[in-house]
C-alpha positions in Angstrom: 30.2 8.1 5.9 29.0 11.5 6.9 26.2 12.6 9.1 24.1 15.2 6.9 24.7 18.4 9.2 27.7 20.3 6.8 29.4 23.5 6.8 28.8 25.9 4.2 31.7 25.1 2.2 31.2 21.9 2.0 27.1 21.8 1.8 26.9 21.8 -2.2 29.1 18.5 -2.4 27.5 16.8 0.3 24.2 17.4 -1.3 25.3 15.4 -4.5 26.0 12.7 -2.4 23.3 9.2 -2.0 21.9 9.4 1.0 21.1 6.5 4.1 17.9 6.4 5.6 17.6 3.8 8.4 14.2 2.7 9.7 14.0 5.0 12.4 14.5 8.1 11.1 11.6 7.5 8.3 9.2 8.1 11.3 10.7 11.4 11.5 10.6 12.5 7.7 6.9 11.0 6.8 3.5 11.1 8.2 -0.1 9.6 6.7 -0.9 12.9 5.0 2.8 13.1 3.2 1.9 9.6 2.2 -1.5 9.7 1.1 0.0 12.5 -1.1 2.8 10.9 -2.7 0.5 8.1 -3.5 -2.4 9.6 -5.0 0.3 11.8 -7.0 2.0 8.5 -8.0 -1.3 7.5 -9.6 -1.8 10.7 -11.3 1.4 10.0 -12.8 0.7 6.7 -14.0 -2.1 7.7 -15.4 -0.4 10.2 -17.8 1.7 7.5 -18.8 5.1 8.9 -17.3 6.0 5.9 -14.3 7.3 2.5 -15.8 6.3 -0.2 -13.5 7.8 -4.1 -13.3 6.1 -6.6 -11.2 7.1 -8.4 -8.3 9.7 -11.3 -9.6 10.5 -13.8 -6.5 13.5 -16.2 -6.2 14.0 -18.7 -3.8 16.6 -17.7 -1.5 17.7 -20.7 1.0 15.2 -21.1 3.4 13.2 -18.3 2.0 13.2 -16.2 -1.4 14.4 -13.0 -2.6 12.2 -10.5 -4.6 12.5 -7.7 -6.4 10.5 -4.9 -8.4 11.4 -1.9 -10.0 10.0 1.0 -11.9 10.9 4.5 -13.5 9.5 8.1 -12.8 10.3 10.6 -15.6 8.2 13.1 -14.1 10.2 13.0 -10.6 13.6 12.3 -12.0 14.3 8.8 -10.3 14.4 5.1 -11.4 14.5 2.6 -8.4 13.4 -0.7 -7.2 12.5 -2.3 -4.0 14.2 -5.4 -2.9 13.4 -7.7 0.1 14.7 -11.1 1.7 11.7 -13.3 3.6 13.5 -15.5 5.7 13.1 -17.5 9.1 15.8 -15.1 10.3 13.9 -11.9 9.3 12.6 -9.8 6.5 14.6 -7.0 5.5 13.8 -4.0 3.3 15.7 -2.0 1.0 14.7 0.8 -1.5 17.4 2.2 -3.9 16.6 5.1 -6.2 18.6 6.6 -9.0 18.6 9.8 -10.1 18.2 9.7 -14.1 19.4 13.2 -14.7 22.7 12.9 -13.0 23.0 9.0 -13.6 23.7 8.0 -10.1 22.4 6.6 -6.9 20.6 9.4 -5.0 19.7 7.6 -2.4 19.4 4.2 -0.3 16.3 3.2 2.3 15.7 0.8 4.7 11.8 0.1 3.7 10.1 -2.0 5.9 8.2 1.3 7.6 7.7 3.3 4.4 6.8 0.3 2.7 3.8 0.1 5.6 3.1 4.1 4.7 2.8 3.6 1.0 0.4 0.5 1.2 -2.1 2.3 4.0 -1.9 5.3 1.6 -2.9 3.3 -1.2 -6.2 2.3 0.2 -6.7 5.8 1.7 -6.5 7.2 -2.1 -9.2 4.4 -2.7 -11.0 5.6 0.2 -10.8 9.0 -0.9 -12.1 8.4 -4.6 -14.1 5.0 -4.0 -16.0 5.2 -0.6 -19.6 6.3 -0.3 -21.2 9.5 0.7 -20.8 9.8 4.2 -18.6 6.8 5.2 -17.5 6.9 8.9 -16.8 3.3 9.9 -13.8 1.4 9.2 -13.5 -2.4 9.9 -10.0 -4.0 9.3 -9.6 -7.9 9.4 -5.5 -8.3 10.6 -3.6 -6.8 13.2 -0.4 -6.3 12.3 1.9 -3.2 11.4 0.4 -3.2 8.0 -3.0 -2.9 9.6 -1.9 0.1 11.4 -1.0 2.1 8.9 -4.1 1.2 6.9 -6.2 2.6 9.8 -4.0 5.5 10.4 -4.0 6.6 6.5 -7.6 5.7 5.6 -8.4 8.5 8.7 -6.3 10.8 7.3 -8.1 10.4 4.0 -11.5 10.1 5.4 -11.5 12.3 8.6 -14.9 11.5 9.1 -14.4 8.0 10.0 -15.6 7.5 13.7 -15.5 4.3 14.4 -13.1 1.5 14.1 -14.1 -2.0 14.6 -11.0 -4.7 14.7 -10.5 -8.5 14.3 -7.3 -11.4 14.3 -8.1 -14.3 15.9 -5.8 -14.2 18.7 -7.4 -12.1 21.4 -3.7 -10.5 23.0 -2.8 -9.2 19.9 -6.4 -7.7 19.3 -6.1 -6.3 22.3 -2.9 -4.7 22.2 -3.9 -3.4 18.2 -7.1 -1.8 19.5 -5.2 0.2 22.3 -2.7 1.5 20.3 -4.9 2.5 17.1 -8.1 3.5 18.8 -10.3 0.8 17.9 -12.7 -1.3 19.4 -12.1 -5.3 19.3 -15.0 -7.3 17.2 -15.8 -10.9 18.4 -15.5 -12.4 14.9 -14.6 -11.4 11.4 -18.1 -10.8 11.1 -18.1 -7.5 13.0 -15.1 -5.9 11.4 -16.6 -6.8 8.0 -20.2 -5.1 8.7 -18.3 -1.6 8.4 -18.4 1.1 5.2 -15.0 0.7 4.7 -13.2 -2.8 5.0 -9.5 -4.1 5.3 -8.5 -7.2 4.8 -4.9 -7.4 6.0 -3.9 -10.9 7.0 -1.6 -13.6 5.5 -3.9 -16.0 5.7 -3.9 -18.6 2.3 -7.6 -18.9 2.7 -10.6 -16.4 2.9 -11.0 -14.4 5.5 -14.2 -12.0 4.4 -17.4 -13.4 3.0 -19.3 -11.6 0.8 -22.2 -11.9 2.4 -21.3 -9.7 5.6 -20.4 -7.2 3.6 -23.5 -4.0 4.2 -24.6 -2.3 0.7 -22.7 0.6 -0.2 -18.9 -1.3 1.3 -15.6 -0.4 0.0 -13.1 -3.5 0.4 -9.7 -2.7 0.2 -7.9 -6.1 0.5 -4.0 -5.8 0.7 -2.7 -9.0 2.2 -2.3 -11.8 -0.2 0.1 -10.8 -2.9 0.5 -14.8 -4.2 -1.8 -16.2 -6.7 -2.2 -19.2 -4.1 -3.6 -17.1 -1.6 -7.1 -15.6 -1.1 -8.4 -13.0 1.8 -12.0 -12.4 -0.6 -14.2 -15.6 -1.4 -16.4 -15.4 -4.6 -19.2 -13.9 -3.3 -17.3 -11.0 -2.8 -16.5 -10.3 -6.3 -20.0 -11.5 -7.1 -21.8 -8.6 -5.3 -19.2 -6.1 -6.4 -20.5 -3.3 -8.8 -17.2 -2.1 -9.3 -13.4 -3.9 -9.1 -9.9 -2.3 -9.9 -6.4 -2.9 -8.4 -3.0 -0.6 -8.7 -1.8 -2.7 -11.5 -3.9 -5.4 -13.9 -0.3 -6.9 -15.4 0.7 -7.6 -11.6 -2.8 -9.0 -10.9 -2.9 -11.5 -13.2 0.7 -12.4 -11.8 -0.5 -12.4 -7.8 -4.1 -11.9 -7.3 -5.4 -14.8 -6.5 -8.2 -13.0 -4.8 -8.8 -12.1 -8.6 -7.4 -15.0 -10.2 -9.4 -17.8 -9.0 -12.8 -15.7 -9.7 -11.5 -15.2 -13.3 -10.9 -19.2 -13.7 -14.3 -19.8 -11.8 -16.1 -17.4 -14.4 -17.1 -15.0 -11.7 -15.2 -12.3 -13.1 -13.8 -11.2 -16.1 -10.2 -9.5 -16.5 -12.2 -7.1 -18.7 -14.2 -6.0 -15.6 -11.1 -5.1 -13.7 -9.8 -1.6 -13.6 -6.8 0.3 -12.7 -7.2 2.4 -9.5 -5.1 4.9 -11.5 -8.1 5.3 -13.6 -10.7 6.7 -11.4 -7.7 8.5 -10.0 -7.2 10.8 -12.8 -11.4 11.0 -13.5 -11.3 8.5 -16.6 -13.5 6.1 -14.4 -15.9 6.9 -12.0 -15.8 4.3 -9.6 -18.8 3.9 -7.9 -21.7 5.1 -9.2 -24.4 4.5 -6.6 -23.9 4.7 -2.7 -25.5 1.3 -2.6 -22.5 -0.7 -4.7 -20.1 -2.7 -3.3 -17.0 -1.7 -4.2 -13.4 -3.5 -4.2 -10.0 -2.6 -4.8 -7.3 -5.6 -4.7 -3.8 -4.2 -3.6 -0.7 -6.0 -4.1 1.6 -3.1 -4.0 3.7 -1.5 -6.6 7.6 -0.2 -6.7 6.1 3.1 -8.5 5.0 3.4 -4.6 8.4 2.6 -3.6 9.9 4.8 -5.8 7.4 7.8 -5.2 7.2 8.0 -1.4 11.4 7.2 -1.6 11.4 10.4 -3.2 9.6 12.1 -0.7 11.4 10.6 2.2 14.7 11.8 0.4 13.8 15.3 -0.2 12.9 15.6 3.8 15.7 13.8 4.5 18.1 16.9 2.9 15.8 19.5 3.8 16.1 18.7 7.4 19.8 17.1 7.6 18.6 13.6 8.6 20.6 10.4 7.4 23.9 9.6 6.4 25.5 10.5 3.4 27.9 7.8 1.8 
């Protein structure tokens, strides 16, 4: 392995080579606004019908499970897939990408913090497209590093957000996430969910926001539960909502069980469920009164991965971080 600083002469072959991007020097290459654009380009993408995406296929892996989900970009070049390993020991994170032209590996990540990036950026391209007029509170049920980044990117895509209301039910770690983000620490669920904008961010199997704090005119931009045995929404959520999508409908029906359940208790409909990639590219308004109640389920896609991968890589040569191998 090489470190990316080259001479001249040997700059055009070390260039070829796949690159190594370790945890900590992601920090360095990306911030909210370079994901936020990455992401809402993604789903411009998609739209046009050029990114490939495969769900989310788990496997049980010892005391744990493996998954792995993939996708193709002809527009940026690259095929990759993210792959991860929960386990009682830890959870790593790995993105690989491929460039198509040349037909080799361009480049390997470690993913746990740009997988964080892509999945706040996410919901602030929702926020962007899907929140009201005038939004400038932000509530956000969770407080963990997922939660950051969904405050951090949401302000970047709504700079007029002022306040920031916070809730997890154990009072250090509130603390501690209020401090560090700039937010002020709600005494229930109840307080965080009485915002314009709302996160739910937990891994809780059971519901975690009710419907019926939600204030007219709410986006809810639930990311946490990614298994179709988990919930962070209860019906009466999806029962007020004027308008639903998600990044993906195939991997809904796979992991949503925010969406799921409704669907089986004839709450919803899949027909009622929309692509986020719709209102993205203007085939779909979204909301259509500042009143609704809007939601958009998040379960996370490897067109993300592969998209703000890309990104990271492109910084990464530009500015001779990471190792090539």
């Amino acid at each position: 392995m090489s470190s990316c600083g080259t001479t001249r002469k040997s700059g055009n072959r070390l260039r070829s080579l796949p690159v190594y991007l370790k945890e900590a020097e992601i920090a360095k290459l990306l911030t909210p606004a370079d994901a936020l654009a990455s992401i809402e380009a993604c789903f411009e993408r998609m739209a046009r019908g050029s990114v490939f995406n495969r769900p989310r296929t788990r496997t049980p892996a010892g005391e744990g499970g493996l998954a792995v989900m993939s996708a193709v970009d002809e527009e940026l070049g690259l095929a990759g897939l993210k792959s991860y390993l929960w386990s009682p020991h830890g959870t790593p994170f790995v993105v690989v990408l491929f460039d198509l032209e040349k037909g080799q590996v361009a480049g390997v990540i470690e993913a746990d913090k740009i997988g964080q990036l892509r999945t706040g950026a996410a919901s602030g391209v929702a926020a962007k497209h899907l929140a009201k007029a005038g939004a400038w509170t932000l509530g956000v049920i969770g407080c963990g590093s997922q939660a950051e980044s969904q405050v951090a990117c949401i302000r970047e895509a709504l700079p007029r957000i002022e306040r920031v209301v916070a809730y997890c039910r154990t009072e250090e770690s509130l603390n501690a996430f209020c401090k560090k983000v700039g937010a002020e620490p709600g005494e229930s669920h109840r307080d965080a969910a009485d915002q314009d904008v709302v996160v739910t961010a937990t891994t809780s199997r059971d519901p975690v926001l009710r419907g019926e704090w939600l204030r007219p005119g709410a986006l809810v931009c639930a990311i946490g539960a990614n298994d179709a045995r988990h919930r962070e929404l209860d019906n009466v959520v999806l029962e007020r909502a004027a308008f639903v999508c998600c990044d993906s409908v195939e991997q809904a029906r796979l992991e949503s069980g925010d969406l799921i359940e409704p669907v089986e208790a004839g709450v919803l409909d899949w027909l009622e469920v929309h692509e986020l990639q719709e209102v993205v590219a203007g085939e779909l308004p979204g909301r259509q009164a500042d009143d609704d109640i809007v939601v958009f389920k998040s379960n996370g896609l490897a067109a993300w991965d592969v998209a703000i991968g890309a990104a990271a890589l492109e910084r990464a040569r530009e500015r001779g971080v990471g190792t090539q191998v």
